[in-house]
C-alpha positions in Angstrom: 42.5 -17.1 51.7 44.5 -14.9 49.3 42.7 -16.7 46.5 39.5 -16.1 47.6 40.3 -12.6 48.3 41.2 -12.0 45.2 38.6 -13.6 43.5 35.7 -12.4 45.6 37.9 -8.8 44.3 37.7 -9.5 40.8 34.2 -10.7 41.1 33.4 -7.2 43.0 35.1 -5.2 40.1 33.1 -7.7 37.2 29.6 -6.9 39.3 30.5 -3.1 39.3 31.8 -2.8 35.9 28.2 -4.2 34.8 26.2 -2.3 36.5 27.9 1.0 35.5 27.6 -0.2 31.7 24.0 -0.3 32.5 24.0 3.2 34.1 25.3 4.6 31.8 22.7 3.8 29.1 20.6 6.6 29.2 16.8 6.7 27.8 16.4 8.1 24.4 13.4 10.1 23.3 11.4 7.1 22.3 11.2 5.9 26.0 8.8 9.3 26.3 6.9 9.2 22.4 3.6 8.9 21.8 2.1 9.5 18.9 -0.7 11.9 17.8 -3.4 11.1 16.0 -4.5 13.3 13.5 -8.0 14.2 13.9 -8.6 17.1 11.3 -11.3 16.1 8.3 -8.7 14.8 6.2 -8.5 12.0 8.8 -12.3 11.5 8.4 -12.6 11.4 4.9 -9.5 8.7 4.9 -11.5 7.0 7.3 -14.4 6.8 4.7 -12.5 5.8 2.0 -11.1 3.3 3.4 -14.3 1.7 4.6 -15.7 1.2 1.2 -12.1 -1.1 0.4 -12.6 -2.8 4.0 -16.3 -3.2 2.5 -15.7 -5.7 -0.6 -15.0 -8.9 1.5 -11.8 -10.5 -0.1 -10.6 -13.5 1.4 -8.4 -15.4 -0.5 -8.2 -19.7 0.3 -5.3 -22.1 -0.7 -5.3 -22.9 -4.6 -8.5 -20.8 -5.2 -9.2 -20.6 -8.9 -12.5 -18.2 -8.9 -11.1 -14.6 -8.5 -14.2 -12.4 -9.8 -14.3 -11.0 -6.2 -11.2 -9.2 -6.7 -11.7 -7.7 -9.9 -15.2 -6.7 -8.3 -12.2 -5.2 -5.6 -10.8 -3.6 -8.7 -13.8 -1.6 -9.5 -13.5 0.0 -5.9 -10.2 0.8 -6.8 -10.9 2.5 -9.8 -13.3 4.2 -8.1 -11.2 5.4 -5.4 -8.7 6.2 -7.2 -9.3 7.5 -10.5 -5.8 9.8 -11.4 -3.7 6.6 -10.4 -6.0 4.5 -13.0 -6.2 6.9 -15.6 -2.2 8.0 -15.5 -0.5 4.9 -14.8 -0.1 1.9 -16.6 -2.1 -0.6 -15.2 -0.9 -4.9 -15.5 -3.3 -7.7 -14.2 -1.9 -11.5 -13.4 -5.0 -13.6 -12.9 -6.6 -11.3 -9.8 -3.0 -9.6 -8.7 -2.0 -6.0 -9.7 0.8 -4.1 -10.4 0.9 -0.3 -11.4 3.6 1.6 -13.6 3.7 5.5 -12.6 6.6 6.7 -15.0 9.4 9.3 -13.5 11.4 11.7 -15.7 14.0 8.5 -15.3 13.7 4.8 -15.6 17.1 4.5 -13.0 16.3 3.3 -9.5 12.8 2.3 -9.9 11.0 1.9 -6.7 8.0 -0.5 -5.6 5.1 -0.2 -2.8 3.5 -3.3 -2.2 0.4 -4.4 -0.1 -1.8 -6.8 -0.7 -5.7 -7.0 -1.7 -6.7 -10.6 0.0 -7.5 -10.8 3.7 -8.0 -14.1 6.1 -11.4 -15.6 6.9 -12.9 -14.0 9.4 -15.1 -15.8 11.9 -15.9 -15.7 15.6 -18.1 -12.7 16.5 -16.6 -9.9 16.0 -17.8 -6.6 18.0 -18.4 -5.1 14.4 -19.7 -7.1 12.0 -16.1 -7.8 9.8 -16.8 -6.7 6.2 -19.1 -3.5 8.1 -16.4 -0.8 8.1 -18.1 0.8 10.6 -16.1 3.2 11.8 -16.6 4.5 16.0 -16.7 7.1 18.3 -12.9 6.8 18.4 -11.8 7.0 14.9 -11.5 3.6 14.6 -12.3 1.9 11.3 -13.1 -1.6 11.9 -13.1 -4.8 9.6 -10.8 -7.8 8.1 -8.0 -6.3 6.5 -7.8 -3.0 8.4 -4.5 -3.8 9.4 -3.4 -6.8 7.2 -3.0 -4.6 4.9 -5.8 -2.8 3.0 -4.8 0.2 5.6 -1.4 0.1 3.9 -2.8 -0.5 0.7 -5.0 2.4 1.2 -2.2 4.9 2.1 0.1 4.1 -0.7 -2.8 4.6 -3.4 -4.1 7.6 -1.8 -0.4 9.1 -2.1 0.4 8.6 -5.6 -3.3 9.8 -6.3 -3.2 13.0 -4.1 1.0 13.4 -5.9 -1.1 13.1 -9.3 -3.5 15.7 -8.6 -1.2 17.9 -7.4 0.8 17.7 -11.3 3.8 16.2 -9.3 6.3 14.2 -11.3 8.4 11.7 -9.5 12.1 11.7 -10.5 11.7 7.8 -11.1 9.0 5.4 -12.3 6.7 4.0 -9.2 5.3 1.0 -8.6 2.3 -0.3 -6.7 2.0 -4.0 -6.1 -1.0 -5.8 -4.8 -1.5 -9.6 -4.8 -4.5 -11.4 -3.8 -2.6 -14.7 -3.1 -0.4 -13.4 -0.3 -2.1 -15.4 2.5 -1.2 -18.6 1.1 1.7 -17.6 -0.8 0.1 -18.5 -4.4 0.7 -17.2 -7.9 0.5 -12.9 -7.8 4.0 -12.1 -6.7 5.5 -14.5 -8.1 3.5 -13.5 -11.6 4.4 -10.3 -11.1 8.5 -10.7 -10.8 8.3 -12.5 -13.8 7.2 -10.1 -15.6 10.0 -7.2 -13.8 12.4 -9.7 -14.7 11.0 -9.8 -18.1 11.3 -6.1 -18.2 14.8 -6.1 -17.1 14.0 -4.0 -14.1 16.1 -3.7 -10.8 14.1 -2.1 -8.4 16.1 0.3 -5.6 13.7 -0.3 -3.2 10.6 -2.7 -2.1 8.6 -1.3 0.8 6.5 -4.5 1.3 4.2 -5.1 4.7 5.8 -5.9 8.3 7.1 -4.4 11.4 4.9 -1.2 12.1 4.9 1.6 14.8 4.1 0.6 18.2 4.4 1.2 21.7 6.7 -1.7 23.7 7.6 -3.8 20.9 9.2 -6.0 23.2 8.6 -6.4 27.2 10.2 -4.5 29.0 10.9 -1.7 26.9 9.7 1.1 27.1 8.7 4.1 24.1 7.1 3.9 20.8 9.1 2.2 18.1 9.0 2.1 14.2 10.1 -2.1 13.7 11.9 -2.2 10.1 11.8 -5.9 9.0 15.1 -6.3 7.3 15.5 -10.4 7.5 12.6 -12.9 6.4 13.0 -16.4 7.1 12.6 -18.9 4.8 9.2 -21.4 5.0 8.2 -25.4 4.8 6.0 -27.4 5.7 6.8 -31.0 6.3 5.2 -34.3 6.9 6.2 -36.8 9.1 4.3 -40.1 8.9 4.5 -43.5 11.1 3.5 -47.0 9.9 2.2 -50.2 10.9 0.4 -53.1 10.6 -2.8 -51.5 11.8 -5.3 -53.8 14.4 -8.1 -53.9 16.2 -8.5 -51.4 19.2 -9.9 -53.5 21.2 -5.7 -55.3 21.9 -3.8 -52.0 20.7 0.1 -52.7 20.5 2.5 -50.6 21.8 4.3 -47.7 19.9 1.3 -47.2 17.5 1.8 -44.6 14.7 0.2 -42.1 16.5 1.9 -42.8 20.0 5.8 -42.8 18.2 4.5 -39.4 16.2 3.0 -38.2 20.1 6.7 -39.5 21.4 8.7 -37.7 18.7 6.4 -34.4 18.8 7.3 -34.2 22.6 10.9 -34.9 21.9 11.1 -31.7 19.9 9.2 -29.7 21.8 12.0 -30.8 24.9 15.0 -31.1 23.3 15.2 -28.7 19.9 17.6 -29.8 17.5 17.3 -26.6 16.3 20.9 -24.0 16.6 20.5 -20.6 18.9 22.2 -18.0 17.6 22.2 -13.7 17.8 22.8 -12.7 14.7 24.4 -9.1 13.8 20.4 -7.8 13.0 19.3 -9.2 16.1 22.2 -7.3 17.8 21.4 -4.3 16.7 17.5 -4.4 17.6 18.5 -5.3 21.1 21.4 -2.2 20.9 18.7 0.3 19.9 16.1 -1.2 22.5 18.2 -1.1 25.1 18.6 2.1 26.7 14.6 1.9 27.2 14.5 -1.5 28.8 13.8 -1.9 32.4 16.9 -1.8 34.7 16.9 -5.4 34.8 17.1 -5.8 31.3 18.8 -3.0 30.9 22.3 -4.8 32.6 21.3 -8.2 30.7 21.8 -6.4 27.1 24.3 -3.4 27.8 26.1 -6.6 29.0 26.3 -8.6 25.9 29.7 -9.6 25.8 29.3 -11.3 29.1 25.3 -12.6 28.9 24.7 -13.4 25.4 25.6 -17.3 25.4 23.1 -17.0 28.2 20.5 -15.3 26.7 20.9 -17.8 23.3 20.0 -21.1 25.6 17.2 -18.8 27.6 15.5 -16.9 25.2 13.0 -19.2 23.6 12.0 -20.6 26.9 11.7 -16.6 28.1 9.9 -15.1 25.0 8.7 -17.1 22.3 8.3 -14.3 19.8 12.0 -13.6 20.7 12.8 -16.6 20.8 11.7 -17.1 16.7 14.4 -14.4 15.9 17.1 -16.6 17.0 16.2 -19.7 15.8 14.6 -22.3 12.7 10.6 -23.0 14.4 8.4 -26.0 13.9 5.3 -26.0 14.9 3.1 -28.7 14.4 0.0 -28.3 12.8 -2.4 -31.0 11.5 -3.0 -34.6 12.2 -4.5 -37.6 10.7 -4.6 -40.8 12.2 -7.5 -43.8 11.7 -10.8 -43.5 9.8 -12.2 -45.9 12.8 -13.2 -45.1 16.0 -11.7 -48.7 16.9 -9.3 -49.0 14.2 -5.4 -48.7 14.8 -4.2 -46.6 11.9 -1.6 -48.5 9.6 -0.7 -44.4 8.4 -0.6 -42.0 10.5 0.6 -38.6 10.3 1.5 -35.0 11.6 2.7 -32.0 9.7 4.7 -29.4 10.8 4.8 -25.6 9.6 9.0 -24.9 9.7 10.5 -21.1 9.3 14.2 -21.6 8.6 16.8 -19.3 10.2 19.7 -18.1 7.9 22.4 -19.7 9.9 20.3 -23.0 9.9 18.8 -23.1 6.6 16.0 -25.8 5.0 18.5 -28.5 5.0 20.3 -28.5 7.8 16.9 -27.7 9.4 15.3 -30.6 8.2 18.3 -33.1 8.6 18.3 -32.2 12.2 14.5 -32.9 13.4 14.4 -35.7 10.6 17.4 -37.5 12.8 15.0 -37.4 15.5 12.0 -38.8 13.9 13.8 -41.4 13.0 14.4 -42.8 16.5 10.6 -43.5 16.4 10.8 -45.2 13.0 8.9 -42.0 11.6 9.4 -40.8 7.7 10.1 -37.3 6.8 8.6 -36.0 3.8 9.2 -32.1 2.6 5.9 -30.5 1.1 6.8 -27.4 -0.1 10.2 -25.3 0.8 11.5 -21.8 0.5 14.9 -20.4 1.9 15.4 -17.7 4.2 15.7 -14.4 2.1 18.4 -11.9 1.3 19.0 -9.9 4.5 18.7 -6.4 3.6 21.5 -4.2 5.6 20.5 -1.7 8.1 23.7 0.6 7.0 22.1 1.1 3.6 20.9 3.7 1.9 17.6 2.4 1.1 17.0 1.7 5.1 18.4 4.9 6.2 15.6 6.5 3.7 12.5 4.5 5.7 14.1 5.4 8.8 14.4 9.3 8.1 10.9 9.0 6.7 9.0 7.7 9.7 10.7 10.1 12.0 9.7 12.6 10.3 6.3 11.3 10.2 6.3 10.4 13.7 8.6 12.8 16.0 10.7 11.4 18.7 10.0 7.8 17.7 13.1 5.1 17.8 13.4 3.2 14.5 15.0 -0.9 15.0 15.6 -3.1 12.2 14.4 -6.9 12.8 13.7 -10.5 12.2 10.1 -11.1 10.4 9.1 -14.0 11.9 6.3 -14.3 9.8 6.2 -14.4 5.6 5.2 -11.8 2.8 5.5 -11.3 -0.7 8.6 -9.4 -0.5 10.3 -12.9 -0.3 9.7 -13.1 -4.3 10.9 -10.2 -4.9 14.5 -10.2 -4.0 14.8 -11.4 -7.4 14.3 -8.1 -8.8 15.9 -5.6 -5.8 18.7 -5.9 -3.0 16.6 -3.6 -1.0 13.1 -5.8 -0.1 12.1 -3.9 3.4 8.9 -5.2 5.2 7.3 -2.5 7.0 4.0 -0.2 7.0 4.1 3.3 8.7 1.1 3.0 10.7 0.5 3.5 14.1 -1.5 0.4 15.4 -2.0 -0.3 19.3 -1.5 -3.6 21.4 -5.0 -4.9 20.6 -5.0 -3.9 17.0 -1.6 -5.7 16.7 -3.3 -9.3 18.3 -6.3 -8.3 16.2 -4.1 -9.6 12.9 -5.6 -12.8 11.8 -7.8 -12.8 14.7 -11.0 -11.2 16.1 -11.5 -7.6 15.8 -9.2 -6.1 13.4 -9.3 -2.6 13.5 -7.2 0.9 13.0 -7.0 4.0 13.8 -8.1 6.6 10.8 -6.1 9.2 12.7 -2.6 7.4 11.5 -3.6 7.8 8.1 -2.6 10.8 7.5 0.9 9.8 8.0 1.0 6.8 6.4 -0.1 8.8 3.1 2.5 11.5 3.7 5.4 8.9 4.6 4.6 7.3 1.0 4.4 10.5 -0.3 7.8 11.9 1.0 9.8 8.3 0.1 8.6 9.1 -3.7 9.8 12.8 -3.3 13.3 11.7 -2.0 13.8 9.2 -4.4 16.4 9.2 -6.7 
């Protein structure tokens, strides 16, 4: 009985000591921002402006060799923007552009970057998607809005407005713009080439990413500025099954495409790929935390105690969470018989991976590959990149962004994270230590799903801010 006193004691103690850890996390002033849209006439004009770059439709396909529709983009450009063009020194690769702005010194170069070429865009959309029509709420809608001619916009617009106004950065700026991003194709890589060939280190690379929203995560609360600081690395595989083919009419078992059905649900149950919190990870959840719901709240002021737990539950829980802590496959095409009643001899699935840092490509691969081969099934590696440098959170070049977008947004909390998506910044850390994936604008819940999908839209309200927080790294750069 003494035993059980004791523990039941010690248990009482444990059960306290967690609860008062979560107590004592109080809510920071991002549990209570919200941001204001600007609504003056600069906001209006922005709005415009950016319609007629929302206006000159842009998408960009796998290996697409006719790119006349973005130097037709180019003229809008010019147009737009005619001090960047006519005091900046202007390089085209094959449809991509970069832009030299020279400071009084050519130490610590830095590089904005946002790209030209949008995803198809088809469905019916509530305004047509090349219209840029802009509504009663400020909202300018169209393909691209968000991902990323809205970024694109604010960062020409800023050296523009910075030209006008006879400023003179202390060091040379760069604007980069591919129109291969959305299949990873030739412009960024074209364009570090030639940095490399210039011999240039760039400081800092302010590329696309985490943006400012309002409960990044469920179950917390506030408006938060997500810094992507970690990219994972991408491949897509193919994993093929073989046989002697037949007639459907007396189908054998384990065909090719049963085995590849067999191994894709043995995947899906049992992942062969590692769960781990890394120190970025971490340090999201630490910032998040003292805005999470009370339940959450003793979960991740509680780490020491519930992180192991949290590792095996996460990707089960939240899959976008999930992603951050883990290499994903997610299987994406299929190709079995040409016949109706034919048993394929080849069949086939391929699967899109995003590689963790502490599980890279090949251990990645090696460990579903193991499993495919149980059902006699070849693994075959398409294309590959590794995860990219992680940039740290203590550095000078994030603690610049962060300052930056507070200003630009009062009261707002600022969290690094894991991109669980891809951008060109993966090229470019090559050329800069410093590659940070994130565009100061406000976008809402609906405007975030909107990415890639129906109804992309933003509000011309954030604008402003976006032009000012380009305008303001420039000024403090050194």
């Amino acid at each position: 009985m003494m035993i059980i006193g004791v523990i039941l004691a010690a248990l009482a103690v444990l059960i306290l000591i967690v609860v008062l850890r979560a107590v004592m996390l109080k809510p920071t002033e991002a549990k209570e921002a919200k941001v204001k849209l600007d609504t003056s006439q600069r906001s209006v004009e922005y709005g415009k402006r950016l319609a007629k770059m929302i206006q000159k439709e842009t998408i960009s396909c796998l290996n697409q060799e006719d790119r006349s529709k973005f130097y037709e983009f180019h003229e809008v450009l010019e147009e737009l923007f005619p001090n960047v063009h006519k005091n900046c020194e202007k390089h085209v690769f094959n449809g991509s552009l970069l832009f030299k702005w020279s400071g009084k010194s050519s130490q610590n170069p830095i590089l904005f970057m946002s790209h030209q070429d949008v995803v198809e865009a088809g469905g019916t959309w509530e305004h047509a998607p090349f219209s840029g029509d802009i509504d009663e709420e400020g909202r300018v809608w169209g393909r691209g809005t968000v991902d990323t001619k809205g970024s694109l916009f604010c960062i020409f617009t800023a050296i523009e407005e910075l030209i006008g106004e006879g400023y003179q950065p202390e060091v040379d700026v760069y604007i980069g713009s591919s129109c291969t991003e959305e299949w990873s194709g030739d412009g960024a890589p074209a364009t570090v080439e030639y940095l490399k060939e210039q011999g240039i280190e760039l400081a800092l690379v302010l590329d696309e990413g985490g943006m400012i929203i309002e409960e990044p995560i469920g179950g917390v609360k506030g408006t938060y500025g997500m810094v992507g600081v970690v990219e994972k690395g991408y491949g897509d595989v193919k994993f093929t099954a073989r046989s002697n083919g037949g007639h459907a009419s007396a189908p054998k078992k384990n065909s090719p495409l049963v085995r590849l059905g067999k191994f894709m649900v043995d995947v899906e149950k049992h992942s062969p790929f590692v769960n781990k919190f890394t120190p970025t990870l971490d340090e999201m959840f630490r910032r998040c935390a003292p805005n999470m719901d009370f339940g959450m709240k003793v979960i991740f002021a509680n780490m020491w105690l519930f992180k192991p737990l949290l590792e095996k539950l996460l990707p089960s829980i939240n899959s976008v969470a999930g992603a951050m802590i883990h290499t994903t496959l997610a299987f994406t095409t299929a190709k079995g018989s040409d016949g109706l009643n034919v048993l394929p001899q080849e069949a086939y699935v391929t699967g899109n991976m995003r590689f963790i840092h502490h599980q890279p490509n090949e251990e990645s691969i090696k460990a579903v590959s193991k499993i495919a081969k149980k059902y006699d099934i070849e693994t075959e590696i398409i294309c590959q990149d590794p995860p990219c440098p992680i940039v740290d959170y203590n550095s000078n070049a994030f603690r610049l962004v962060e300052e930056t977008a507070k200003e630009m947004y009062p009261g707002i909390g600022i969290c690094p994270y894991i991109m669980t998506g891809g951008t060109d910044a993966k090229y470019y850390s090559e050329v800069s230590k410093n590659c940070i994936r994130f565009a100061p604008l406000y976008i809402n819940g609906q405007q975030y799903g909107s990415i890639h999908a129906l109804n992309e839209n933003i509000y011309q309200g954030t604008l402003p801010m976006g032009v000012d927080f380009y305008k303001n790294v420039v000024k403090k750069s050194r």
